[in-house]
C-alpha positions in Angstrom: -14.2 -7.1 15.9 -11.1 -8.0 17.4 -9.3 -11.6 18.2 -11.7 -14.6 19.5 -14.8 -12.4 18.7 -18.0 -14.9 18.0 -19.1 -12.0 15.8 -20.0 -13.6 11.7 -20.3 -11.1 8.7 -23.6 -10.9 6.7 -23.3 -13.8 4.2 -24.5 -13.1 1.1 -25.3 -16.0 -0.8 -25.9 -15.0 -4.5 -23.1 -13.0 -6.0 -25.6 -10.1 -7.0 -24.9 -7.1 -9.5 -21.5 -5.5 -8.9 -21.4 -2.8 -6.4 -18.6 -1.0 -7.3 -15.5 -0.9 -10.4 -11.9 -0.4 -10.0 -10.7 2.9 -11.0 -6.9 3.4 -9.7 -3.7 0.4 -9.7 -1.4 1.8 -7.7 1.9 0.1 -6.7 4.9 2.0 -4.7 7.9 0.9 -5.9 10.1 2.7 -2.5 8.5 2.9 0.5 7.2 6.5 1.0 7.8 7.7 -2.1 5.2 8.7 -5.1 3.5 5.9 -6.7 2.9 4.7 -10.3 -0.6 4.7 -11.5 -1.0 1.9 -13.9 -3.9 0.5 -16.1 -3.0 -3.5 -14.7 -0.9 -5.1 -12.9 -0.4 -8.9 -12.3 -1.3 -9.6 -9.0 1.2 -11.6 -6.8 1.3 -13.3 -3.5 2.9 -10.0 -1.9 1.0 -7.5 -3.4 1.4 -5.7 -6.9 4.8 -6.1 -8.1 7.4 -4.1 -7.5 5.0 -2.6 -4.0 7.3 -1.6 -1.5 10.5 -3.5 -2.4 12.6 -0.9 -1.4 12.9 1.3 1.6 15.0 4.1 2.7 17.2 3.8 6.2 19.3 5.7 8.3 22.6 5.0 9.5 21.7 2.6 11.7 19.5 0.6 9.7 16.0 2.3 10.4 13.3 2.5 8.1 13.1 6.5 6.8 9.4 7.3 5.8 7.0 10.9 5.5 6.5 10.7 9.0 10.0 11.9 9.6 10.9 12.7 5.8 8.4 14.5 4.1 10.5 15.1 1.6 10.3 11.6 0.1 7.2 12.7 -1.3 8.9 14.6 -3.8 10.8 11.5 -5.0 9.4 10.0 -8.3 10.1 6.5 -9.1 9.4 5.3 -12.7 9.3 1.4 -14.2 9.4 0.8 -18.0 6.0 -0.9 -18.7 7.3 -4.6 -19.4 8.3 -4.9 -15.9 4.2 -5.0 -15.4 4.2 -8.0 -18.3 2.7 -10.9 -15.5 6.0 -13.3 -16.5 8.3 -10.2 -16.5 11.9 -11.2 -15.5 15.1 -9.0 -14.7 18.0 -9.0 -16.6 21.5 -7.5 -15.4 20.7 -4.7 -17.4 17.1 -4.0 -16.7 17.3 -0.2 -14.8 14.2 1.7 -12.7 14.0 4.0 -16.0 11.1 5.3 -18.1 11.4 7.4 -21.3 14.3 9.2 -19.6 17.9 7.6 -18.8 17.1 7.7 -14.6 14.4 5.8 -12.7 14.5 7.8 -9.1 14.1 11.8 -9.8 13.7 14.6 -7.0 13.7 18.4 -7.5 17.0 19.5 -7.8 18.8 16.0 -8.5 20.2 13.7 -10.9 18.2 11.4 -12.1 19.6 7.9 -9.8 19.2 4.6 -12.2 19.2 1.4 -10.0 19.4 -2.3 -11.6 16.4 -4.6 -11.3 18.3 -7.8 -11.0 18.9 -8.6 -7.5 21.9 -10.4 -8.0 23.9 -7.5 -8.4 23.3 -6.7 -4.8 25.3 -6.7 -1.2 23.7 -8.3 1.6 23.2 -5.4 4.6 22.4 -6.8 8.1 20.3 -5.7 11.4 17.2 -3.4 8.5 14.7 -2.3 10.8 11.2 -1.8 9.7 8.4 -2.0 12.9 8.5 -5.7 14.2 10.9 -7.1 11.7 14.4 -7.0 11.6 16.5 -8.8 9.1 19.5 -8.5 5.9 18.3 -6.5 2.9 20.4 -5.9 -0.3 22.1 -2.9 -0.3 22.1 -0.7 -3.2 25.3 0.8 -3.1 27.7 3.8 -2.8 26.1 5.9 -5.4 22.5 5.3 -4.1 23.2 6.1 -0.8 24.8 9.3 -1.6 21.7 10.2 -3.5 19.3 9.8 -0.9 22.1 11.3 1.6 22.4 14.6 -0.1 18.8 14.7 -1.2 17.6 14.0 2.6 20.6 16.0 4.2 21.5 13.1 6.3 23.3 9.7 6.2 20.9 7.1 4.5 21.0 3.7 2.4 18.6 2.3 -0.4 18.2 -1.2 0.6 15.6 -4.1 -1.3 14.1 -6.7 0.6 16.0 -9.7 0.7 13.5 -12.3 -1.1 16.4 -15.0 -1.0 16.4 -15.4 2.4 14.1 -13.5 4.4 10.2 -13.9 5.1 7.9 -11.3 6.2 4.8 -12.5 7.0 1.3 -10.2 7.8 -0.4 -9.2 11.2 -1.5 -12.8 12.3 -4.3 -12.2 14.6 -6.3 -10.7 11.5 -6.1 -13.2 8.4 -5.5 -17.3 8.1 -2.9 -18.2 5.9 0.4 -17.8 4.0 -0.4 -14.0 3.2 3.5 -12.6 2.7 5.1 -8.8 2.3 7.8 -6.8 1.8 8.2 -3.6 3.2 4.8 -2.4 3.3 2.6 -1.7 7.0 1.0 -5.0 7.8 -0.7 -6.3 4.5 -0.3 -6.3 0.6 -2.8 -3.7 -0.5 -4.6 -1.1 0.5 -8.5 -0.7 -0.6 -10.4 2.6 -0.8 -13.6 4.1 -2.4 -13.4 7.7 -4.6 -16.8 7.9 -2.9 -15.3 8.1 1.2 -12.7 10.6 0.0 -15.6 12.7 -1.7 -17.2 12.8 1.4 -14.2 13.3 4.0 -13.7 16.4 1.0 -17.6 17.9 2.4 -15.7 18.4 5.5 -12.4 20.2 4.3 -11.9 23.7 3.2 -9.5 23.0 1.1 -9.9 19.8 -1.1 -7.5 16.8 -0.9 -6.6 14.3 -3.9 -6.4 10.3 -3.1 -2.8 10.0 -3.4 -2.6 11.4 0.6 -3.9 8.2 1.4 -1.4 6.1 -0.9 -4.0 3.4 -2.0 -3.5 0.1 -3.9 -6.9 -0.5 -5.4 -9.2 2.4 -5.8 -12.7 1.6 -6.3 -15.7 3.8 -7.5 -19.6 3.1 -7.4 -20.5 2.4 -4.0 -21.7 4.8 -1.1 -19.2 6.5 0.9 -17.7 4.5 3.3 -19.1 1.1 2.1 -15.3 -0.6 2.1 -15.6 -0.4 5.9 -18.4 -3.5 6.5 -16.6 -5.1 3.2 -15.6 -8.6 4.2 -15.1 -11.0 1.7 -15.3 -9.3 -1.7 -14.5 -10.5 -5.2 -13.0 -8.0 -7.8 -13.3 -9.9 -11.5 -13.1 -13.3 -10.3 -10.3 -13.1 -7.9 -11.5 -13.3 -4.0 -10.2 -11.2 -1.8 -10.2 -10.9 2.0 -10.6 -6.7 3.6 -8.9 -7.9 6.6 -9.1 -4.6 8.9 -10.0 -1.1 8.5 -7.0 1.3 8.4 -6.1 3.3 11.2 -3.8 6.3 9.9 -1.0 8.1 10.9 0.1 11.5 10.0 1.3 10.6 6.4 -2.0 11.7 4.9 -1.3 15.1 6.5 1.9 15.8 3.8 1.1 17.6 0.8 2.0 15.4 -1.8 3.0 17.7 -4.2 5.2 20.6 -1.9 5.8 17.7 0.6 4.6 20.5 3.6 3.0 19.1 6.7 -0.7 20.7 7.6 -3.5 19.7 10.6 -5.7 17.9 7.5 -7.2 15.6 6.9 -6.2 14.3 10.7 -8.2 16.8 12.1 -11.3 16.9 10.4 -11.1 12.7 10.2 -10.8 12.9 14.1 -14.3 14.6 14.3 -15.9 12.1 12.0 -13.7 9.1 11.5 -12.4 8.3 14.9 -13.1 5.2 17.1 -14.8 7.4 19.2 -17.2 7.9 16.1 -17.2 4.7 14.7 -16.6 2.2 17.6 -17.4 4.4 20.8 -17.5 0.6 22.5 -14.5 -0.5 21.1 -10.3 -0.1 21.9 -8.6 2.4 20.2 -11.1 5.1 20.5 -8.0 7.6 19.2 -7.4 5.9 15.7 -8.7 7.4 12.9 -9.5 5.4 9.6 -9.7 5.6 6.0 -9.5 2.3 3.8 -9.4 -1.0 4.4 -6.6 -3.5 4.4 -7.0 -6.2 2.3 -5.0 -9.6 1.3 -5.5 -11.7 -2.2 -6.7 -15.4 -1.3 -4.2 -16.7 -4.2 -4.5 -20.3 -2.6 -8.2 -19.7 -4.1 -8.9 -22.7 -7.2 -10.6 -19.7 -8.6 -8.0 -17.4 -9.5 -6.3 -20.1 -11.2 -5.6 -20.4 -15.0 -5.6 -17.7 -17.8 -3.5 -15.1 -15.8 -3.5 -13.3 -12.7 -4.3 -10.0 -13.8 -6.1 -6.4 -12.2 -7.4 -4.6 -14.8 -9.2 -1.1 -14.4 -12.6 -1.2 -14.6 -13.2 -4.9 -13.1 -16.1 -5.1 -11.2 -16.1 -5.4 -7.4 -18.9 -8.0 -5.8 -19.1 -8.1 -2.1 -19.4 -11.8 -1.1 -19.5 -11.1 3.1 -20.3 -8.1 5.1 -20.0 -7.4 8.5 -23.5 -5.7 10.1 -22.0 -2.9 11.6 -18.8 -1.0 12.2 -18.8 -2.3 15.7 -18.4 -5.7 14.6 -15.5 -5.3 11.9 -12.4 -6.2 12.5 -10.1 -2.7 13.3 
């Protein structure tokens, strides 16, 4: 469905039995790199905490991601658990860092730890990430020498500038004050086990979920359900699936050797392109797995006793669109 369309979802009008169950939290602490699986997470106006606050740039400014960097893959980033506590705050000695003294590992590197507490930071101006350019704090000489020598090139670690800079979604797709950081367009990423199970039917040689980097991971439905998901409702929280995903090559880097290959694009072009899916549509050469999706946290609902994902909450859909034709892409 695109802008202005007179096009209404399926309403349904009794919050029926549950049709699916979160079974993944994921939240990417730098942009591009591997994620951290957790059990909850507190959910925030932005997205999971910690989602995307950081990116990697070149020496002009410009955001570094897999689709030039594959190696950033290979880049682990770990969190202490209490930074996941829903009133967690930063202290000037809180550090990215797990059971072991560093919080940003790649093969063959020392482990980089980087503070929490943004006050420690420089201001950087002219960041460049898609539409939006603006000042980001910088992380300094000994993180940009990391990244440099791991990457082979000159590069910076910069944070997103929550003091002074806004970011806001893709306007012509959701109403309100939906906010992010450096993530592509909107705070999380939905997708079933049950899709990827069936792209998997097509491939010859399997492909695990984290090639598709998503937020919220949900399991119980039939394959390919999240794409006429409108409104949905996971616990009590509401939720908006704003627009199907359309992917770029990302999902075609092994996550594990960081090596590029012709899957899943290939296969997901014979069966998940808009030529498939919406011959009557624009952008009959986009191919699309998940859905983004923005929290309504204005809604009274998800008011009082704590804003909190948990694994296993169970995912109602509220409004449905009647076809793929009709959703918004």
């Amino acid at each position: 469905m695109g802008v202005g369309s007179s096009s209404t979802p399926t309403l349904l009008t009794e919050l029926a039995s549950p049709e699916a169950k979160v079974t993944g939290i994921f939240t990417y602490p730098i942009k591009s790199c591997r994620g951290i699986s957790l059990p909850r997470a507190p959910l925030t106006p932005f997205g999971f905490p910690w989602d995307r606050q950081w990116v990697v740039v070149n020496s002009k400014g410009r955001a570094r991601t897999q689709r030039v960097e594959p190696k950033l893959a290979l880049v682990e980033v770990e969190l202490p658990p209490e930074v996941f506590l829903e009133h967690w705050k930063p202290t000037t000695d809180s550090v990215m860092a797990g059971m072991e003294p560093g919080m940003v590992k790649a093969p063959g590197m020392e482990p980089l730890k980087v503070c929490l507490n943004k006050q420690q930071y420089e201001v950087v101006d002219d960041i460049g990430l898609w539409e939006w350019t603006g000042p980001a704090w910088d992380e300094g000489a000994e993180a940009s020498k990391w990244f440099s020598d791991y990457l082979g090139s000159p590069c910076r670690l910069v944070r997103f500038n929550t003091a002074s800079e806004v970011r806001n979604v893709d306007p012509p797709y959701v109403e309100g004050q939906q906010r992010i950081f450096f993530s592509d367009g909107y705070p999380f990423l939905l997708a079933s086990q049950e899709s990827l199970d069936a792209l998997n039917k097509f491939l010859e040689e399997q492909i695990p979920m984290n090639r598709f980097r998503p937020n919220i991971l949900v399991e119980g439905c039939e394959p390919y359900a999240e794409d006429l998901w409108r409104d949905i409702k996971i616990s009590r929280f509401s939720y908006q699936c704003v627009k199907l995903c359309a992917r770029c090559k990302i999902p075609q880097v092994n996550q594990e050797t960081a090596i590029y290959g012709t899957e899943p694009t290939e296969t997901l072009m014979k069966v998940r392109s808009g030529h498939v899916l919406r011959p009557n549509q624009n952008n009959k050469n986009k191919v699309y797995f998940g859905q983004k999706t923005v929290w309504n946290w204005k809604d009274s609902s998800a008011k009082g006793g704590g804003n909190m994902l948990k694994m296993g909450d169970s995912v109602y859909i509220i409004k449905k669109y009647p076809s793929l034709a009709e959703a918004a892409a």
